[in-house]
Backbone as numpy.savetxt, mean C-alpha at the origin, in Angstrom:
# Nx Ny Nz CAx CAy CAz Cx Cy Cz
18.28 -7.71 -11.62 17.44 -6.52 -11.62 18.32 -5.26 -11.62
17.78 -4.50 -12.30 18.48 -3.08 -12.43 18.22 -1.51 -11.12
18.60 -1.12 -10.74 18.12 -0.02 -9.84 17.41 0.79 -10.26
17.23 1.11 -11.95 16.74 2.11 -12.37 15.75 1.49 -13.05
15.41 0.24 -12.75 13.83 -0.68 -13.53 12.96 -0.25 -12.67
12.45 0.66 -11.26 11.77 0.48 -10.63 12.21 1.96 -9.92
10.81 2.48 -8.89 11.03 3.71 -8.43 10.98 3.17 -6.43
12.35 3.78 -6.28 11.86 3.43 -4.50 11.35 4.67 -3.85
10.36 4.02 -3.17 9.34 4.74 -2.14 9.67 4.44 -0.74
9.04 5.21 -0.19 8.87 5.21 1.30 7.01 5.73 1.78
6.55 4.71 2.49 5.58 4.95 3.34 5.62 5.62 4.08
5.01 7.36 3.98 5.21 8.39 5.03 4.66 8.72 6.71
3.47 8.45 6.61 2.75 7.70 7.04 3.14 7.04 8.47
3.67 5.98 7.71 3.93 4.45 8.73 5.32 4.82 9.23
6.22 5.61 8.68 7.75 6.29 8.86 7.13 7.15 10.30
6.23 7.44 10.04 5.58 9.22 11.21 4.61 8.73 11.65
4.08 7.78 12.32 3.30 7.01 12.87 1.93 8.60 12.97
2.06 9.65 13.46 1.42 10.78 13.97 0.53 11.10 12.98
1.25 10.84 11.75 0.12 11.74 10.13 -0.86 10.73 9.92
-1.11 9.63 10.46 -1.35 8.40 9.86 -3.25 9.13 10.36
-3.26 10.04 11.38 -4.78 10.39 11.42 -5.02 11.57 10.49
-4.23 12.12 9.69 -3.97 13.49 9.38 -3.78 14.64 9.62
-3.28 14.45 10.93 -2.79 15.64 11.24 -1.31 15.57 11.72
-0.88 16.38 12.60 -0.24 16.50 13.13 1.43 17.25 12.25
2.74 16.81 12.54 3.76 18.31 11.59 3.50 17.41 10.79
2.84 17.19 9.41 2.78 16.48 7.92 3.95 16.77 7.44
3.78 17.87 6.90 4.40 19.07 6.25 6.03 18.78 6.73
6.04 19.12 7.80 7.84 19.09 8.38 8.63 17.84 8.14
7.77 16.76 8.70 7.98 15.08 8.70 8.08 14.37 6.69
7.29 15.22 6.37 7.54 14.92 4.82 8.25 15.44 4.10
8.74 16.69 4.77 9.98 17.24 4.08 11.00 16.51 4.40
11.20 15.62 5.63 12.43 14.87 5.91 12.56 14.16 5.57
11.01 13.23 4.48 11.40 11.91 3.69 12.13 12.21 2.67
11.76 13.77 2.01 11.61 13.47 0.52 12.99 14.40 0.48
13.74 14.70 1.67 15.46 14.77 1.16 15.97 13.12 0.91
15.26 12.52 1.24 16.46 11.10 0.58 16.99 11.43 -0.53
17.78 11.63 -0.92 18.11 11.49 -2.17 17.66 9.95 -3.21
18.02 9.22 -2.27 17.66 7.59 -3.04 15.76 7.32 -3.24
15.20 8.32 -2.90 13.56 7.84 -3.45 13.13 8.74 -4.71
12.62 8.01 -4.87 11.95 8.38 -6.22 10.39 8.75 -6.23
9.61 7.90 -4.86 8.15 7.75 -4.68 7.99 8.20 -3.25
6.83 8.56 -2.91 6.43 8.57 -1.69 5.03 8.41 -1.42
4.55 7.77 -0.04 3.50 7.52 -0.33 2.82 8.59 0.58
1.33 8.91 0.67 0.61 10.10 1.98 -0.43 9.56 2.22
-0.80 9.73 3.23 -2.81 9.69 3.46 -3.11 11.31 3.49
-4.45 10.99 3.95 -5.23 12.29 4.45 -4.25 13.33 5.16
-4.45 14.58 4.60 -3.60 15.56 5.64 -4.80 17.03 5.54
-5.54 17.26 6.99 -6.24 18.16 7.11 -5.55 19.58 7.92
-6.73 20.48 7.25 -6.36 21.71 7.63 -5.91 22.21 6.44
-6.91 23.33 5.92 -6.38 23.73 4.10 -5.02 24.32 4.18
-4.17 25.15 5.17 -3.37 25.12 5.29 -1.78 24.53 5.04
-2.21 23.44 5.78 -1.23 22.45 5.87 -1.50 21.55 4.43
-2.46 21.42 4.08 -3.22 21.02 2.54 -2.14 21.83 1.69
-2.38 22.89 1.71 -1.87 23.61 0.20 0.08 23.81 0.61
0.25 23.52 1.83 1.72 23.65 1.93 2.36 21.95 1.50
1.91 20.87 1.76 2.18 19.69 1.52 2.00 19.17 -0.19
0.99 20.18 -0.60 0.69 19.60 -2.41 1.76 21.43 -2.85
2.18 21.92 -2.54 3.31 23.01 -3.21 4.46 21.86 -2.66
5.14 21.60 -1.74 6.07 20.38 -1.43 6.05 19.72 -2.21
4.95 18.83 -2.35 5.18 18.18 -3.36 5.21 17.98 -5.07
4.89 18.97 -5.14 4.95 19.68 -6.69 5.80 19.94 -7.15
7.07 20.50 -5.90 8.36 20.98 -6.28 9.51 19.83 -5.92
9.06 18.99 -5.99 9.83 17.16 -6.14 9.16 16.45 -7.08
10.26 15.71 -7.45 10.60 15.82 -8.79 9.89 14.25 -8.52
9.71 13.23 -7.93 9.12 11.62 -7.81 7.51 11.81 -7.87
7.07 10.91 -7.76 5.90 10.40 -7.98 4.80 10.07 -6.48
3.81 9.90 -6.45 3.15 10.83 -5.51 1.94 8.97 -5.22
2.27 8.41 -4.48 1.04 7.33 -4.22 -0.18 8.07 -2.92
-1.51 7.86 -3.02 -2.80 8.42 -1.77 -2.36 7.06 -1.46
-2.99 6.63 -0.31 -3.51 6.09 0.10 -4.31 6.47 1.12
-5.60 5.71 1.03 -7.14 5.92 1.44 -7.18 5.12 2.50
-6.29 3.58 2.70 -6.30 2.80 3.58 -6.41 3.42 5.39
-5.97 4.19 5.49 -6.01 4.67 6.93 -7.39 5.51 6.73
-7.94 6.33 6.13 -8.77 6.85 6.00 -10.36 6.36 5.69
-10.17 5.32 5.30 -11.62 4.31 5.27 -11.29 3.26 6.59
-10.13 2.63 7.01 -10.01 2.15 8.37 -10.28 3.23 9.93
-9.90 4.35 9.55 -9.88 5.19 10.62 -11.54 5.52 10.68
-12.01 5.52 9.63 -13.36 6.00 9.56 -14.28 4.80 9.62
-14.01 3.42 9.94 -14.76 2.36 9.90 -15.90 2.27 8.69
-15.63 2.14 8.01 -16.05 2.10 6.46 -15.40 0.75 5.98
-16.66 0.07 5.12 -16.24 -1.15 4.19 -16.85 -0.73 2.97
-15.76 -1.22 1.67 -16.30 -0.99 0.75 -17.28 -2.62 -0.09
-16.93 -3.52 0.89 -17.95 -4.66 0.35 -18.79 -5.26 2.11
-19.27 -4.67 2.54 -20.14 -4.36 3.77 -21.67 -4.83 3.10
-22.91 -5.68 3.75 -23.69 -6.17 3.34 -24.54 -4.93 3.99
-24.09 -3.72 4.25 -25.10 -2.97 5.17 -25.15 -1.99 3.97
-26.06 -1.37 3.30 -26.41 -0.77 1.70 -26.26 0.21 2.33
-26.23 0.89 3.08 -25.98 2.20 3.96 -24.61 2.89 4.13
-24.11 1.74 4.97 -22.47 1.42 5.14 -21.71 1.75 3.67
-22.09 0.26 2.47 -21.25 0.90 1.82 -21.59 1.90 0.37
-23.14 2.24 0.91 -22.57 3.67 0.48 -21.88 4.83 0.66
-21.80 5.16 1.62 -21.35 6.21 2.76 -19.45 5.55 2.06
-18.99 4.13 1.98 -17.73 3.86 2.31 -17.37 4.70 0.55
-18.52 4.04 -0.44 -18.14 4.41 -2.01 -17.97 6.00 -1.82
-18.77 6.46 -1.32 -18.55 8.43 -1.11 -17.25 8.47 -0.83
-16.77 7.82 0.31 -15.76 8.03 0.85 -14.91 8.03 -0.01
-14.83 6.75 -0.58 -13.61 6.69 -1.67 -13.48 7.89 -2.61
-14.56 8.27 -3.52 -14.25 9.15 -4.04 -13.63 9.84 -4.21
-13.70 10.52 -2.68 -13.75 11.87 -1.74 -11.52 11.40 -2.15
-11.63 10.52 -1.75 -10.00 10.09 -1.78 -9.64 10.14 -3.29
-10.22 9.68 -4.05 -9.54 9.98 -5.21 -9.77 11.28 -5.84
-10.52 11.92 -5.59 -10.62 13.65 -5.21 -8.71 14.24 -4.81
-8.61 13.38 -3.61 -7.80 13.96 -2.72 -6.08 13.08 -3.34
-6.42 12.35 -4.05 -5.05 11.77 -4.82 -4.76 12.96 -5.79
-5.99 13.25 -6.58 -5.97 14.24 -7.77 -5.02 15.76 -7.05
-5.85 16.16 -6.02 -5.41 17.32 -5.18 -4.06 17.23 -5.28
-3.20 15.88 -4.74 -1.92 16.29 -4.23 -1.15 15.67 -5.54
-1.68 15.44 -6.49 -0.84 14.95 -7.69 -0.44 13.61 -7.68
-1.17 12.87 -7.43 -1.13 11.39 -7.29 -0.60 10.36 -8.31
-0.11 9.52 -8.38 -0.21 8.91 -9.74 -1.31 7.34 -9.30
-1.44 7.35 -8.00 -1.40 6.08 -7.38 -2.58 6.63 -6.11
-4.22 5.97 -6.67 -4.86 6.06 -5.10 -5.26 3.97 -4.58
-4.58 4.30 -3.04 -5.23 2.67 -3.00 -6.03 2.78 -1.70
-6.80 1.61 -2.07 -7.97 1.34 -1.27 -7.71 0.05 -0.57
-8.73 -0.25 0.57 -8.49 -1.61 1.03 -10.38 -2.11 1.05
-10.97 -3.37 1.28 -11.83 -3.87 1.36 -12.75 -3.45 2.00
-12.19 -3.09 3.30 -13.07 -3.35 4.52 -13.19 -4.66 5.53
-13.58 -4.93 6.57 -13.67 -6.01 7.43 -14.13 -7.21 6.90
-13.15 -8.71 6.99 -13.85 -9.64 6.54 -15.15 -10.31 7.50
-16.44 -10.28 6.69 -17.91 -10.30 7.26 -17.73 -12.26 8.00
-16.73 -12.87 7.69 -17.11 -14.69 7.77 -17.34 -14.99 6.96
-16.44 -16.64 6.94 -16.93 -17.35 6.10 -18.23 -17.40 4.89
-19.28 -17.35 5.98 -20.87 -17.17 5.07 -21.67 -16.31 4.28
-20.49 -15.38 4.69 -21.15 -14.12 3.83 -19.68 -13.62 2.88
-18.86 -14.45 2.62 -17.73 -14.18 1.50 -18.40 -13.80 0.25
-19.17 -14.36 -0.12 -19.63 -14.93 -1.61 -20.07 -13.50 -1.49
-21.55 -12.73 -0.92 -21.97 -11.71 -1.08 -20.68 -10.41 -0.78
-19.99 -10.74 0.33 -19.37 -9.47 -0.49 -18.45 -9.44 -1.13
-18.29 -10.36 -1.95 -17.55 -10.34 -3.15 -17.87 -9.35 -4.18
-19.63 -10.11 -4.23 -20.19 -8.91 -5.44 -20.44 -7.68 -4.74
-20.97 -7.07 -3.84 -20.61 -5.94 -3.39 -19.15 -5.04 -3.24
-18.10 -6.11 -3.07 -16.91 -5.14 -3.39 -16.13 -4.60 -5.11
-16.89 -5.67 -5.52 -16.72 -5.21 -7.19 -17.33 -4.57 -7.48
-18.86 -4.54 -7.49 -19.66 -3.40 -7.20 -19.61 -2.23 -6.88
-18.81 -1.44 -5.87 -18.20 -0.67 -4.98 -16.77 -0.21 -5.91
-16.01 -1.15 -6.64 -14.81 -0.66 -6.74 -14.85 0.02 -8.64
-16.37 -0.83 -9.18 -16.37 -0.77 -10.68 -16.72 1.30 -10.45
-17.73 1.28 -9.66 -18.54 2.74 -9.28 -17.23 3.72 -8.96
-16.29 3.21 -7.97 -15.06 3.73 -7.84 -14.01 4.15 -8.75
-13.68 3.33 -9.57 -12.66 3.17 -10.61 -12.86 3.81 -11.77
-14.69 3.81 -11.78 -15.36 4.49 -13.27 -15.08 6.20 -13.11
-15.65 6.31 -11.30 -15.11 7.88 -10.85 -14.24 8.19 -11.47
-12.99 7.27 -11.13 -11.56 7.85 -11.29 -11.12 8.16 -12.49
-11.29 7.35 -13.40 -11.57 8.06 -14.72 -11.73 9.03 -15.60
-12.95 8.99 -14.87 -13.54 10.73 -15.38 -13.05 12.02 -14.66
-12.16 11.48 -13.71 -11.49 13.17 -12.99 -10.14 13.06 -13.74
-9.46 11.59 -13.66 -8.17 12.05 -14.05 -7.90 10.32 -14.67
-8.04 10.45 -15.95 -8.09 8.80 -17.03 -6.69 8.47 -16.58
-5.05 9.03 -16.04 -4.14 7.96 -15.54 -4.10 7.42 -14.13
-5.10 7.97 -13.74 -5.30 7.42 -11.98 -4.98 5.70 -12.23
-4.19 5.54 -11.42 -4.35 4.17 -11.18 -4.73 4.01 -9.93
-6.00 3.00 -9.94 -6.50 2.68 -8.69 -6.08 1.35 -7.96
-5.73 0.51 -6.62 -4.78 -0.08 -6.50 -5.62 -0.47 -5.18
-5.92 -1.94 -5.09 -6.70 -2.84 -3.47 -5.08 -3.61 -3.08
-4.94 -3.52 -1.58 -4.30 -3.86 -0.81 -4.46 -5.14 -0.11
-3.86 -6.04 -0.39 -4.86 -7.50 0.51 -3.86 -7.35 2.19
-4.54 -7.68 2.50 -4.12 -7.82 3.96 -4.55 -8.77 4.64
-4.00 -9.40 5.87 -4.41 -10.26 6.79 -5.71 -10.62 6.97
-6.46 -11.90 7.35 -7.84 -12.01 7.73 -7.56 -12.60 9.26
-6.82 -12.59 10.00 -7.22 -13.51 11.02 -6.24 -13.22 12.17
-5.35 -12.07 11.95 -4.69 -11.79 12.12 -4.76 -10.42 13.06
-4.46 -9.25 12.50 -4.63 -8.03 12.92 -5.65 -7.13 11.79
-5.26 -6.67 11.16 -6.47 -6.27 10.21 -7.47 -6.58 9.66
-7.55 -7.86 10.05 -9.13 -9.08 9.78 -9.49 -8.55 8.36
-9.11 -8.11 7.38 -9.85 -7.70 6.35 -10.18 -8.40 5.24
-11.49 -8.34 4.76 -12.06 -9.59 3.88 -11.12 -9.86 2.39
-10.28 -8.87 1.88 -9.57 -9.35 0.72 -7.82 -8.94 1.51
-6.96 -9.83 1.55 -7.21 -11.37 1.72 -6.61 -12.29 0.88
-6.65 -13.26 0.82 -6.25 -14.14 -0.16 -5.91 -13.56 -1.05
-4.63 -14.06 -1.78 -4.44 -13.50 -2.97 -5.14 -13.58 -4.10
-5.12 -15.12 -4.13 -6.31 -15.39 -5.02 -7.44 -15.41 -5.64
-8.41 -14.98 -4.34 -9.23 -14.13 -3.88 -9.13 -12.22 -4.47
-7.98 -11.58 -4.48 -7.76 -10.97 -4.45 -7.22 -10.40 -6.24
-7.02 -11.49 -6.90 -6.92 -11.40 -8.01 -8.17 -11.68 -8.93
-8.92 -12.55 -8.11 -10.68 -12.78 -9.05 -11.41 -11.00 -8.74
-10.76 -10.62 -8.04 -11.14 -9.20 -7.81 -10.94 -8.06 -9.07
-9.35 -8.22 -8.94 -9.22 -7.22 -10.25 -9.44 -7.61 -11.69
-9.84 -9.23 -11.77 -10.03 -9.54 -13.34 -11.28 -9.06 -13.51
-12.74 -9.43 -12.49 -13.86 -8.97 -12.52 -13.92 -7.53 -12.75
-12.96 -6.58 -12.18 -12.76 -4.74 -12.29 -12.54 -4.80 -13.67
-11.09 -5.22 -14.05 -10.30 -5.08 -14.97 -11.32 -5.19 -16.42
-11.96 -5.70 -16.84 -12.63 -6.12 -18.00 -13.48 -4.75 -18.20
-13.78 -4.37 -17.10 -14.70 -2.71 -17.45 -13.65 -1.48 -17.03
-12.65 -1.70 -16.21 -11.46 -0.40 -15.57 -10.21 -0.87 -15.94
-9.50 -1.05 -16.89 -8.65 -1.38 -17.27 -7.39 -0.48 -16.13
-7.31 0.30 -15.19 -6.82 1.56 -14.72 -7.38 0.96 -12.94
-6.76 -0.75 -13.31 -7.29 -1.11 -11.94 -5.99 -2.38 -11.22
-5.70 -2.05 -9.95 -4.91 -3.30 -9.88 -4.25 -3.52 -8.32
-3.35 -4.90 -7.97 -3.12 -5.04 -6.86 -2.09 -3.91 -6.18
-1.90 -3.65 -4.76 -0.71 -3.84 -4.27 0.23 -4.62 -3.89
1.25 -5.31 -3.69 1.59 -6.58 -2.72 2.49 -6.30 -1.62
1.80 -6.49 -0.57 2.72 -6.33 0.25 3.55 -7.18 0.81
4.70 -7.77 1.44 5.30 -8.89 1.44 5.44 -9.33 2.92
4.77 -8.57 4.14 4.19 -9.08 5.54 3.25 -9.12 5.17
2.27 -8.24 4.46 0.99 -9.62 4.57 0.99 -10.70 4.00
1.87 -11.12 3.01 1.89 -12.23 2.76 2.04 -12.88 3.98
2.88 -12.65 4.48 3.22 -13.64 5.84 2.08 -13.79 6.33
1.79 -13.03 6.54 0.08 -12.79 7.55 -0.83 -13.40 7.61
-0.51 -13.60 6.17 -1.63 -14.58 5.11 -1.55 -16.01 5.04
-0.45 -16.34 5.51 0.25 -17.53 5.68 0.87 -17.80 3.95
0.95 -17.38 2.75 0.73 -17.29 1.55 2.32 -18.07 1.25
1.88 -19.13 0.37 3.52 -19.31 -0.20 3.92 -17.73 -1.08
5.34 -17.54 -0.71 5.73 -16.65 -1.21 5.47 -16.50 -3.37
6.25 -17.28 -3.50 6.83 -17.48 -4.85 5.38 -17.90 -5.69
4.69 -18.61 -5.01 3.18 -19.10 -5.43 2.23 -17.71 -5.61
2.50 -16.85 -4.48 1.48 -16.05 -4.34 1.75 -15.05 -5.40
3.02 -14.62 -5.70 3.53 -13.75 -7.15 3.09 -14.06 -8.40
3.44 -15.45 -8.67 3.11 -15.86 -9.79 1.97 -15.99 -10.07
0.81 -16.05 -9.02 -0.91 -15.70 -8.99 -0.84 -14.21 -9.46
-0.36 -13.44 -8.54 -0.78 -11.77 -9.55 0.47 -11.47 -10.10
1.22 -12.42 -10.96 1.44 -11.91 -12.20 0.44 -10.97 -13.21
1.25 -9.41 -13.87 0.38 -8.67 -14.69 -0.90 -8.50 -13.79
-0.73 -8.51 -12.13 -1.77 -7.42 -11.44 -1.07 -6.64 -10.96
-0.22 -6.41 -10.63 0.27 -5.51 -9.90 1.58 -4.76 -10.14
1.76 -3.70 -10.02 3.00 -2.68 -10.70 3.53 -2.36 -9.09
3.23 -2.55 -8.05 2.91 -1.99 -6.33 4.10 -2.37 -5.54
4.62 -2.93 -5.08 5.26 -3.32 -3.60 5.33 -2.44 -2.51
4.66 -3.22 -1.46 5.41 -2.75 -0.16 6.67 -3.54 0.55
7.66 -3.15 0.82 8.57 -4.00 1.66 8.75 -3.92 3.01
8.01 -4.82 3.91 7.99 -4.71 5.14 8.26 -6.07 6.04
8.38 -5.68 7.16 8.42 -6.66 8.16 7.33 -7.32 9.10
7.02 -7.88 9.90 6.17 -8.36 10.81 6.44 -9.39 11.82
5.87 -9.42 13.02 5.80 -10.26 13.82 4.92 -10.95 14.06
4.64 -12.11 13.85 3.36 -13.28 13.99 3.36 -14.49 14.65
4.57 -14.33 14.44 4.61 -16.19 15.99 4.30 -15.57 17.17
4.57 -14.75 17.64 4.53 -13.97 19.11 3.38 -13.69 19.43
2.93 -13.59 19.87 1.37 -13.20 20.10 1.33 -11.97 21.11
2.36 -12.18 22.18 2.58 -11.47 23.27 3.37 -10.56 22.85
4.27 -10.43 22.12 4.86 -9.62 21.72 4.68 -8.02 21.26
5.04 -6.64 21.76 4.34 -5.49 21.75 4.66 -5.13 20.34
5.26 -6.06 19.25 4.71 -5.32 18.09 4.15 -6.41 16.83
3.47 -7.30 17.61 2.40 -8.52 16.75 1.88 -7.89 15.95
1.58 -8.27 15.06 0.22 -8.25 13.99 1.56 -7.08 12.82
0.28 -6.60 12.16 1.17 -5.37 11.11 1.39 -4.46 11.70
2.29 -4.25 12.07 3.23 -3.40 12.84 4.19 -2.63 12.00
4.83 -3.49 11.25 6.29 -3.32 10.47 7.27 -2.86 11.17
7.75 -3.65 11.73 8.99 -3.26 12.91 9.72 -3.38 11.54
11.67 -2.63 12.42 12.62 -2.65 11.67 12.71 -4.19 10.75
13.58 -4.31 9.53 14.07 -5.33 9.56 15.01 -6.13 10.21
14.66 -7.54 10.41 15.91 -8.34 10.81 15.72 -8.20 12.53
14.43 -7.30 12.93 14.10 -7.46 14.39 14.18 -8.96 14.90
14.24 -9.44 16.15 14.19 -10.52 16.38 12.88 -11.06 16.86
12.53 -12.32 16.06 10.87 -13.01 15.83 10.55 -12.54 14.73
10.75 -11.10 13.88 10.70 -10.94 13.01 10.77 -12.16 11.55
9.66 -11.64 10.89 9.55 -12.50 9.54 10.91 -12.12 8.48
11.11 -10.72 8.47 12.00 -10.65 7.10 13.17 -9.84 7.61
14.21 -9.78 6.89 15.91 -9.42 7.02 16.22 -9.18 5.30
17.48 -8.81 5.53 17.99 -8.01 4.47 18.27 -9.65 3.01
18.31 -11.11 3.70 18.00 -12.25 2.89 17.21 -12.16 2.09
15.86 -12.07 3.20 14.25 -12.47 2.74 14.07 -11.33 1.35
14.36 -10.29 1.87 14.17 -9.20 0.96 14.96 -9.64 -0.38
16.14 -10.15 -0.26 17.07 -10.30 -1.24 15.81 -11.13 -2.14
15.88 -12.05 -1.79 14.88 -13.68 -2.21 13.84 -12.89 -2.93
12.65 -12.03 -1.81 11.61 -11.36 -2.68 11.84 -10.86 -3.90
12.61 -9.84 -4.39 13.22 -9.09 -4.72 13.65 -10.33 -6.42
14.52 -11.00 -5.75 14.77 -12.15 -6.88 13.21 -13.18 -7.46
12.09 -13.37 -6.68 11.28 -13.53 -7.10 10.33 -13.01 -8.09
10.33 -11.37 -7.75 9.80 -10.43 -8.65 10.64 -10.36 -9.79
11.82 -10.48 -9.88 12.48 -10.67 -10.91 12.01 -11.78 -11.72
12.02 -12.86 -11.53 11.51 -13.84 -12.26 10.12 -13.92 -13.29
9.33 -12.75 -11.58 7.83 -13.39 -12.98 8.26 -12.04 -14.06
8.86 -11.29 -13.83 9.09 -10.27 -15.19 8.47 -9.01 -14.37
8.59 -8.47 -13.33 7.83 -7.55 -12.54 8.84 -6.30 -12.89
9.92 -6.23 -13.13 11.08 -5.36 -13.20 10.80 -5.08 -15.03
10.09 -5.95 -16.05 10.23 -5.85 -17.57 8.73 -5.54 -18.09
7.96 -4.79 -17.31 6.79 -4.61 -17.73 6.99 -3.36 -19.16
5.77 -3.44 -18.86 5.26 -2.63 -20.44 6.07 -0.92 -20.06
7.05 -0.69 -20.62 7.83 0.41 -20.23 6.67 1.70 -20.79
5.58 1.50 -21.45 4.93 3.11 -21.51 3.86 2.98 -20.92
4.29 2.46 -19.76 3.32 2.58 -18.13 4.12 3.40 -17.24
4.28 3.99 -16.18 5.40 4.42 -15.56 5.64 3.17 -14.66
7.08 3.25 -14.03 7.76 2.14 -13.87 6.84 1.67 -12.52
7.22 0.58 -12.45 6.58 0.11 -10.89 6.98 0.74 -9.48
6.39 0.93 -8.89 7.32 0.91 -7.55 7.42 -0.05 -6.22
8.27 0.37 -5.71 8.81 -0.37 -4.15 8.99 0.38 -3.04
8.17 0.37 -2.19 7.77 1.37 -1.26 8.58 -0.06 0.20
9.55 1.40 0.57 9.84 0.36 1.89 8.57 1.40 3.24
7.97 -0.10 3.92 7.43 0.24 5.12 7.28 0.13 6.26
8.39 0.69 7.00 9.18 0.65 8.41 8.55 1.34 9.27
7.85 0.98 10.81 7.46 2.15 11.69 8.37 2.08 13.01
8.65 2.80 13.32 9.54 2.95 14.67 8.68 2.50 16.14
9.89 1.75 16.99 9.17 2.00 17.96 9.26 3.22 19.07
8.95 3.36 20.22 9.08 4.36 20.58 10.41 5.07 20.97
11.51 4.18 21.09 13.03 4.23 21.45 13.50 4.59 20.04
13.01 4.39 18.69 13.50 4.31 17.85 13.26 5.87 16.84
14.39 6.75 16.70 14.25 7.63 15.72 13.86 7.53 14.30
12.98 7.80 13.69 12.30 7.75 12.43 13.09 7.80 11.13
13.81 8.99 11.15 14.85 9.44 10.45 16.08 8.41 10.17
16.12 7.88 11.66 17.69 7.27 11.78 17.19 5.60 11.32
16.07 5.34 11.49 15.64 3.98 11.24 15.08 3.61 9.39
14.88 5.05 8.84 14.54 4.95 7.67 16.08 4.83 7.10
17.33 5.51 7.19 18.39 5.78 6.69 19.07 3.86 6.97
18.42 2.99 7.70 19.00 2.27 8.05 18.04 1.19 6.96
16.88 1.38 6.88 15.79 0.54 6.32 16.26 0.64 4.81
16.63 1.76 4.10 16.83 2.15 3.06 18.27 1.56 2.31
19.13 1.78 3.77 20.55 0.51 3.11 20.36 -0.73 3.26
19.43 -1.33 4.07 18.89 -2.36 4.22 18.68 -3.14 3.04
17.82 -2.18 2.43 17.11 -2.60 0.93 18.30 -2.47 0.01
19.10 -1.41 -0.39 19.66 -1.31 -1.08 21.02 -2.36 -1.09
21.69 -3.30 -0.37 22.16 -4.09 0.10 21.34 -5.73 -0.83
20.07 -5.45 0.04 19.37 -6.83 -0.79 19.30 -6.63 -2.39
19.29 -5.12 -2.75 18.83 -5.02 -4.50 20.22 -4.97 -4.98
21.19 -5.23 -4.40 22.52 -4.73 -5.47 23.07 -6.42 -5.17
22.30 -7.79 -4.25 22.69 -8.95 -3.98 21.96 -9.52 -5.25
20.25 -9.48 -5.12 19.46 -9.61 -5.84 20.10 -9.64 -7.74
């Protein structure tokens, strides 16, 4: 793999644990991602207060990378499902979305992603299946008509785990975007590589399932044998923490996997894929000093890779 086949990101967000409700210094904390010199992407949620609004989209206007929303904290924070059997619920959740790809457009997005919502059980999979396609076709058709390169982008995550959320399976998760895809061509996965873990998911199996879905990565860590442990579930502790799932190897391995299915040789008049590393500190741990560490981390596994 080449360094320059792909754009690296950083999750801002999950770096600043504080913005993750939208507030708090956005603005200051995102100016400290986007001196890396080594990123290319960054990702944001919600950031309120028109203020702090119009100082964070001039920031980012005047950097030169590429701009991912994510909605995920913002339909979780707001308890919203977008495949919810309650016709109330997910209408209120489809507004919501909008409202986010509204707010991708605002800050110059290239990239808004969404997540499911809560998995309902076993018995009610089937129904919200068609309710979340339902939900995402109404979504995706939005996106379109404000801005035709939006790419819109579902996140699978854990079911049983910490985020209980109904998509999920990868597989699962790919009958998702073929059902989108045939009417939103401008539709597709993220992958993140702790929820795989999460998921219990063979690695190498689960890629080669969303082969040609996904342009996305997140690179993160997790703790899941532990139960007791104060940073279980999706957390994304440092890499190479101890109990920790992934190290600067695992990453190598991922990394060489995506290589394989052709994830690095896609259709070059798409913009390139990206790789978003997503590290959160714990409370002993400086943000700054843990990203500078997460970032050689990676760069270590991509120059092994």
């Amino acid at each position: 793999m080449k360094r320059d086949s792909f754009r690296l990101g950083v999750v801002h967000y999950v770096s600043y644990p504080d913005a993750i409700t939208g507030e708090g210094p956005i603005a200051l904390t995102l100016e400290k991602v986007l001196s890396f010199r080594e990123l290319q992407a960054v990702e944001i949620t919600w950031v309120k207060g028109t203020k702090q609004r119009a100082f964070v989209r001039a920031l980012l206007e005047s950097w030169e990378g590429v701009v991912v929303y994510s909605g995920a904290p913002v339909l979780a924070l707001s308890n919203m499902s977008l495949s919810s059997h309650k016709d109330d619920l997910r209408k209120d959740s489809v507004a919501l979305a909008k409202r986010i790809i509204d707010d991708a457009c605002y800050f110059g997005a290239s990239e808004a992603l969404l997540i499911s919502g809560p998995d309902p059980g076993k018995e009610k999979r089937d129904g919200a299946k068609a309710y979340l396609i339902e939900s995402l076709l109404e979504i995706v058709d939005y996106a379109g008509t404000v801005n035709e390169r939006l790419m819109v982008t579902i996140e699978p995550a854990d079911r049983d785990i910490h985020r209980r959320q109904f998509i999920g399976p990868i597989s699962e998760a790919v009958e998702i975007v073929s059902a989108v895809r045939v009417h939103a061509p401008n539709f597709g996965l993220t992958i993140d590589m702790s929820h795989l873990a999460q998921l219990g998911e063979n690695k190498s199996k689960a890629l080669h399932t969303a082969k040609g879905y996904f342009r996305h990565v997140h690179i993160a860590n997790a703790i899941i044998k532990n139960q007791g442990h104060s940073r279980f579930g999706d957390e994304h502790p440092r890499f190479g923490i101890e109990e920790g799932e992934h190290d600067q190897e695992s990453i190598t391995d991922f990394l060489r996997e995506l290589t394989q299915i052709g994830f690095f040789q896609q259709d070059t008049s798409q913009d390139q894929p990206i790789i978003s590393i997503e590290v959160k500190p714990d409370k002993s741990e400086d943000p700054q000093a843990l990203l500078v560490e997460s970032i050689k981390t990676f760069l270590t596994a991509c120059s092994m890779a």
